[in-house]
C-alpha positions in Angstrom: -54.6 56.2 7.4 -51.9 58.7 8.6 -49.4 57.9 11.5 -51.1 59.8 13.8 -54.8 59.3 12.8 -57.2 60.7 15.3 -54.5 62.6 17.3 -54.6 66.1 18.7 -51.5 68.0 18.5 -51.8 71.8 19.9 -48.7 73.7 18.6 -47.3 77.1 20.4 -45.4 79.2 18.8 -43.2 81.4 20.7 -41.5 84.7 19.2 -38.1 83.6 16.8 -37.1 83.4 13.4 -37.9 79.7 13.7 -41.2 80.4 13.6 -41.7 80.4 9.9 -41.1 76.5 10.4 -44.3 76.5 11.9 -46.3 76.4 9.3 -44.2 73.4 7.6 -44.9 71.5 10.9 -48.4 72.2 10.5 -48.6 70.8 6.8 -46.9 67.7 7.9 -48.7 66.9 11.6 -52.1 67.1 9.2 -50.4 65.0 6.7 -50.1 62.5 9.4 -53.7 62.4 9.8 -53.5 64.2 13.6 -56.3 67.6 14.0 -53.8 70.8 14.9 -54.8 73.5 16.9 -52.2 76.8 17.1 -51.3 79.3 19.9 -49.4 81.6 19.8 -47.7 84.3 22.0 -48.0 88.3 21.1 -44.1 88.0 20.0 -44.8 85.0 17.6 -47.4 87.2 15.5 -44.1 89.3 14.9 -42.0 86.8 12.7 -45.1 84.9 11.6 -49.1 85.9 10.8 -51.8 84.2 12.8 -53.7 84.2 9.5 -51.0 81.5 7.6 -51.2 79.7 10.7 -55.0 79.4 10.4 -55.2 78.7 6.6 -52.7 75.9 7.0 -54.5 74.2 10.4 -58.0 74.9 9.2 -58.6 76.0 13.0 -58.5 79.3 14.5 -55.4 80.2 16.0 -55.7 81.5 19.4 -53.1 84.4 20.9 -55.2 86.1 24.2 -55.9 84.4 27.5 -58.7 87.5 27.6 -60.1 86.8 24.3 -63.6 87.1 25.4 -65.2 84.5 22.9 -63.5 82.0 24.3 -62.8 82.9 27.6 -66.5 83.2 28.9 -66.3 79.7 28.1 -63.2 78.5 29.6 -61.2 78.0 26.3 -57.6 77.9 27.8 -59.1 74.6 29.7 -61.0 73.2 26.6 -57.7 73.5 24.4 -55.5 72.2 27.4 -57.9 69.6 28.0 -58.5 69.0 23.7 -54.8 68.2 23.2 -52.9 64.4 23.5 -49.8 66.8 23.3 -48.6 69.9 23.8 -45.6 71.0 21.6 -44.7 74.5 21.6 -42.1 75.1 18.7 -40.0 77.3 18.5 -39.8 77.4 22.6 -37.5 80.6 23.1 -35.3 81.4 25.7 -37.8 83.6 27.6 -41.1 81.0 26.9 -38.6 78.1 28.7 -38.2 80.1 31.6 -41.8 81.4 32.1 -42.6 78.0 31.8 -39.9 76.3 34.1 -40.7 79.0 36.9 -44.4 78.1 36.6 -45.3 81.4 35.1 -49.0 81.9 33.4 -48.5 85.3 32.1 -50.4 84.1 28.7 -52.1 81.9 26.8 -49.7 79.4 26.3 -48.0 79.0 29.3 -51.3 79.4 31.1 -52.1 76.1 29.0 -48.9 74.7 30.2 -49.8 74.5 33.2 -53.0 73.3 32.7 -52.6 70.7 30.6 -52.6 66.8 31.3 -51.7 66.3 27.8 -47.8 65.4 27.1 -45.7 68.5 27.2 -42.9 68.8 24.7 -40.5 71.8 23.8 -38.1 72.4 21.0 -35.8 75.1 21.4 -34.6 77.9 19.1 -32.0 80.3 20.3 -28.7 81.6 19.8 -26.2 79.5 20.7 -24.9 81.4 23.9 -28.5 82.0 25.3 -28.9 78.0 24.7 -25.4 77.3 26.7 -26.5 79.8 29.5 -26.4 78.1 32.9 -30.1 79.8 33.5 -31.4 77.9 29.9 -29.4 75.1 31.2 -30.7 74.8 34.8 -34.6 75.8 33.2 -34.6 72.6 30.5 -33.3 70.7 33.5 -36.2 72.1 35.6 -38.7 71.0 32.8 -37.2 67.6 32.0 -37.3 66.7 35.6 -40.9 67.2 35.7 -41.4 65.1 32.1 -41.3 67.7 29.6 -39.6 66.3 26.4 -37.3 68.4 25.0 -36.3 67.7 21.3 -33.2 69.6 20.2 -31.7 71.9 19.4 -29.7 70.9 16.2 -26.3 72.7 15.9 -25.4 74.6 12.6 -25.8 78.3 11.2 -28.0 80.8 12.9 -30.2 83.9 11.6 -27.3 85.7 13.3 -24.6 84.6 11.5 -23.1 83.2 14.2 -22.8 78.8 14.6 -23.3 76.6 17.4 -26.1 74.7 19.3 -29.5 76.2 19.0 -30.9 75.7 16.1 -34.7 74.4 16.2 -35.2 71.0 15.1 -36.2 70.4 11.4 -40.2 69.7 11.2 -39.5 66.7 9.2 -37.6 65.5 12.6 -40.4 67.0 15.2 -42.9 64.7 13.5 -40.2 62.0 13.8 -40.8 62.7 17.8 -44.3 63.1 17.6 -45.2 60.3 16.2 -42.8 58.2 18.8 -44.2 60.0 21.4 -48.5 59.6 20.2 -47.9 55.9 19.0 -46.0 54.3 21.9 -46.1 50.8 19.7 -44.4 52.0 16.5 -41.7 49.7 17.0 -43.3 46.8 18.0 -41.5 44.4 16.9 -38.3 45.7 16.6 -35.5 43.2 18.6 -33.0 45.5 20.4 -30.2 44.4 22.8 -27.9 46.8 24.8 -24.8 46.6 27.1 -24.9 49.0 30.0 -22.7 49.7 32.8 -18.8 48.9 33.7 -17.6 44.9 34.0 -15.5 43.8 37.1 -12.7 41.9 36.6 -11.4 40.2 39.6 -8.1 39.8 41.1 -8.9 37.8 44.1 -12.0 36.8 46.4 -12.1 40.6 47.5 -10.4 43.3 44.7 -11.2 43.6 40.8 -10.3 46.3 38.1 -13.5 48.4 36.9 -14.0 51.8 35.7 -16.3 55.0 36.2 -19.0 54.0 34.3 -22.6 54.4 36.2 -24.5 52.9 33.4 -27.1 55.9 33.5 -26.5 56.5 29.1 -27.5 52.5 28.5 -30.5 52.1 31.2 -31.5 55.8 29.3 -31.3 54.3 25.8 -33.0 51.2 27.0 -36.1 53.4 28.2 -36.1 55.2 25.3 -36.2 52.1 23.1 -38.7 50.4 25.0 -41.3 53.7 25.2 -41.4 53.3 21.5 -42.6 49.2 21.6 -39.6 47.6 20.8 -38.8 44.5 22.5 -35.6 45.4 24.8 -32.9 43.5 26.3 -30.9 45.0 28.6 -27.5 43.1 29.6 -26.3 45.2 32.1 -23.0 45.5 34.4 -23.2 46.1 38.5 -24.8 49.3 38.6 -27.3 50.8 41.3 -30.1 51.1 38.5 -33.7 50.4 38.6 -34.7 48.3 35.5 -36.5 50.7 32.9 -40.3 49.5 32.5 -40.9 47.1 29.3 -37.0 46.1 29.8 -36.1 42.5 30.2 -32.4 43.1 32.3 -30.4 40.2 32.3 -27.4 41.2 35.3 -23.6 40.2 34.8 -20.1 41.0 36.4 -17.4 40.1 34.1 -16.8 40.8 30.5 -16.9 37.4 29.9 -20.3 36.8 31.4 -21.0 39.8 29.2 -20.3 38.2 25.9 -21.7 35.1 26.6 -25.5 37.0 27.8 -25.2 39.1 24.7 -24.0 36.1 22.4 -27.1 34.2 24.3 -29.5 36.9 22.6 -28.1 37.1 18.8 -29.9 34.4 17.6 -33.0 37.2 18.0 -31.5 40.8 17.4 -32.3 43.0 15.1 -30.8 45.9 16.7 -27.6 45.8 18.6 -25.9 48.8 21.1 -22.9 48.2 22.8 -23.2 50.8 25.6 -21.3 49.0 28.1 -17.6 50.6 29.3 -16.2 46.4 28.6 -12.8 46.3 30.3 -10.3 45.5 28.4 -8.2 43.2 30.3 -8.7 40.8 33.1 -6.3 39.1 35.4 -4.6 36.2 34.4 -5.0 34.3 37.3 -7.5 35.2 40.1 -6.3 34.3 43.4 -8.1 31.7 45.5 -7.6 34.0 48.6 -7.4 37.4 49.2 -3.9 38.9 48.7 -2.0 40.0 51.4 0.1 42.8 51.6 3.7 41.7 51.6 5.8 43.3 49.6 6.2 46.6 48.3 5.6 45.8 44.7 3.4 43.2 43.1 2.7 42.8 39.6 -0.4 41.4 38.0 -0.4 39.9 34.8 -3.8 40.8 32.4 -4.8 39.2 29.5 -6.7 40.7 27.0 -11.0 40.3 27.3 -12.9 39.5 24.2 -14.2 42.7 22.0 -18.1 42.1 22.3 -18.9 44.9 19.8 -16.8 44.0 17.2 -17.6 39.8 17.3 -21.6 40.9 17.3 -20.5 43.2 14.0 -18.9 40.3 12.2 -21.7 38.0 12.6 -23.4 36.7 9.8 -26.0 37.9 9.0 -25.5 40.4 11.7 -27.6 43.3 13.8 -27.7 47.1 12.7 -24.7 47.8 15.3 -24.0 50.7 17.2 -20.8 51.6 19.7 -20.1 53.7 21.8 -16.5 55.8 22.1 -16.0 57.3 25.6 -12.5 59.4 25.1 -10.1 61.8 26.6 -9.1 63.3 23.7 -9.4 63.7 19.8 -13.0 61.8 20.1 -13.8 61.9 16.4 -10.4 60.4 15.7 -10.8 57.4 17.3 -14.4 57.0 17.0 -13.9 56.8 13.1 -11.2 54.3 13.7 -13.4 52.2 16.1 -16.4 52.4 13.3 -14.1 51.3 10.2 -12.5 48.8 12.2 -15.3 47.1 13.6 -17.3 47.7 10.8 -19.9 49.0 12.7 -22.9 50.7 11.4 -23.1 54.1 13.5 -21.0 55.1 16.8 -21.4 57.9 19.3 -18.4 59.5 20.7 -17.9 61.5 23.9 -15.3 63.3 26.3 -15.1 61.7 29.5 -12.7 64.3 30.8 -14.0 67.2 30.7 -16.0 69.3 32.9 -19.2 68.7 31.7 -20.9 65.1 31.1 -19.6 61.5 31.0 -19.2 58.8 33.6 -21.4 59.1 37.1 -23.3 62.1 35.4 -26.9 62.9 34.5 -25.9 65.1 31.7 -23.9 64.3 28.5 -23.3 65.2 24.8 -22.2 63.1 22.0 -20.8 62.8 18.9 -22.4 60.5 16.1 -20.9 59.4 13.5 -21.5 57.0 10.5 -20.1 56.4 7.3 -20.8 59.9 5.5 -22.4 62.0 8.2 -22.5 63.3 11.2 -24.9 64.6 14.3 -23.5 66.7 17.3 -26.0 66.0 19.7 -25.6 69.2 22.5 -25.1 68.6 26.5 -28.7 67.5 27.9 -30.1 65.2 29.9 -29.1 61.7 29.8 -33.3 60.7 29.4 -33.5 63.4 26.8 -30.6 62.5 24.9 -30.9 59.0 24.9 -33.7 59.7 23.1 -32.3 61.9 20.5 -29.8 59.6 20.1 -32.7 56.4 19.3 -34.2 58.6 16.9 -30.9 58.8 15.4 -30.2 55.4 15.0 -33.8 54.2 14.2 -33.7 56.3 10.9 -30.3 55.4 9.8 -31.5 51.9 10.6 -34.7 52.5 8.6 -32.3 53.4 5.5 -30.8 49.5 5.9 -34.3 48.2 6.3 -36.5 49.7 4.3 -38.4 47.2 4.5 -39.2 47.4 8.2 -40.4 50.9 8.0 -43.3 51.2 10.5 
């Protein structure tokens, strides 16, 4: 039996040149095993026929809310209430906004509103409609009321142009699907993240920390754990609610740090090293707090144990990812992090600029492993995170094949 065996997956297709990928997705969500139902909108019909759509999904394809042999029967509610998910690809510009205003102007977004099902979206646009603040503030809209949204890749356009927008591959779409449908499909899997900054005190009352919120690590955690794997989360002080199906194990220091992850190695599979470790920590901690006495004071650091790099040289050791928040010339360093800790995958991002990193909801990242590359574009921390999982679970599915699931 197929992954997704006795699913219902209703596909909309909004008007794009992505829609030819349609009819891929179509061959491979039935190849799965799951029953596919199509709708389209008027502009869809013009890049793609409703009758390849229907030979492919052995269903009739649907396009008019007034369609009366289906309307006198209520079919927009039977086909919102049919469906286990909703996922309308392409989702154009113009579909994202009728449906983040709570338009029902058609078929499809009249089903979007009617739906119960899980409601996901991958976009296809140009790259400047997709970086739009209106496209921006409208997938916002829609991923703060729980619609996933997968993509978009970045790479050429039908316009001849290159950037983010690209509609996510269908071999990747059923990659989400099938995460999304079979919340277990990683049972079994072992995964332990940092999360968070460390504190490193100086005395009773002051310690050196940074600007991380830990938002990206409790994110990746909740993704990880939505999918069935078994998740520990050793996090740093943060004002986080512990992700459901996460086992959170709470430290200060760096050195508390290493010893909770170290605690857990003897069952990972999966290791991410999310955490923003200081580097240094006093080398004395004073007994009582320090007064202010003189002008100058100087504080001698030592340097903190690198917890990424000592999980990495383990033997035999987790499928290890790190993380490489910069200022500047991310790839650069990220490269040099990954060959030096001989890591298996890292994701690199600016911290300075004027969009994502620390005490953010939105971010955008850079990963790297040996040979290849993903730019994954500015999005929401929940959405990216899981982007990012799906990322890393099929690079770690090329290690262990044998762990396919």
């Amino acid at each position: 039996m197929g992954a997704l065996a006795g699913k219902k997956v209703l596909l909309g297709v909004s008007g794009g040149i992505a829609a030819y990928k349609a009819a891929q997705l179509i061959r491979l969500l039935r190849g799965a095993g799951a029953g596919v139902r199509v709708v389209m909108t008027p502009a869809a019909a013009e890049f793609i026929t409703p009758m390849t759509l229907q030979a492919l999904s052995g269903e009739a394809v649907r396009q008019s809310l007034f369609d009366p042999a289906h309307e006198a029967a209520m079919g927009h509610i039977e086909l919102a209430r049919w469906a286990d998910l909703l996922l309308v690809a392409p989702a154009s510009a113009d579909l994202l906004a009728r449906m983040a205003a709570g338009i029902a102007d058609d078929l499809l977004t009249t089903i979007a509103l009617a739906t119960s099902a899980a409601v996901a979206v991958a976009p296809a646009m140009n790259h400047l409609m997709w970086r739009h603040p209106a496209t921006r503030a409208n997938c916002a809209t829609l991923a703060s009321r729980g619609v996933r949204i997968w993509g978009p890749a970045e790479g050429d356009q039908a316009c001849g142009e290159t950037g983010p927008g690209r509609m996510l591959e269908p071999e990747q779409l059923l990659g989400q699907v099938v995460a999304t449908l079979k919340p277990g499909a990683r049972r079994g899997l072992r995964v332990v993240l940092t999360a968070g900054p460390t504190r490193e005190a100086i005395d009773p009352v002051r310690f050196l920390s940074n600007r991380s919120s830990g938002k990206m690590g409790f994110a990746l955690a909740a993704a990880f754990a939505e999918l069935g794997a078994e998740v520990v989360l050793v996090s740093g002080p943060v004002m986080l609610e512990t992700p459901p199906g996460v086992q959170r194990v709470d430290v200060e220091s760096a050195l508390q740090m290493e010893r909770a992850v170290m605690a857990q190695m003897a069952r990972c599979d999966l290791f991410v090293g999310c955490a923003a470790v200081a580097d240094y920590r006093p080398a004395d901690v004073a007994a009582q707090k320090i007064k202010k006495l003189t002008a100058e004071r100087e504080i001698a650091l030592v340097r903190n144990p690198d917890i990424l790099a000592n999980v990495a040289a383990r033997s035999p050791a987790p499928f290890c990812v790190g993380f490489a928040a910069e200022t500047e010339r991310p790839v650069e360093y990220a490269l040099g992090k990954l060959e030096a800790k001989r890591l298996d995958m890292i994701a690199a991002n600016l911290v300075a600029g004027e969009q994502g990193g620390f005490e953010r909801d939105e971010n955008a990242l850079i990963v790297l492993w040996e040979g290849g590359r993903k730019d994954l574009p500015m999005s929401d921390k929940t959405q990216l995170a899981r982007a990012l999982v799906a990322e890393i679970l099929q690079r770690y599915d090329q290690k262990h094949p044998a762990q396919d699931t």
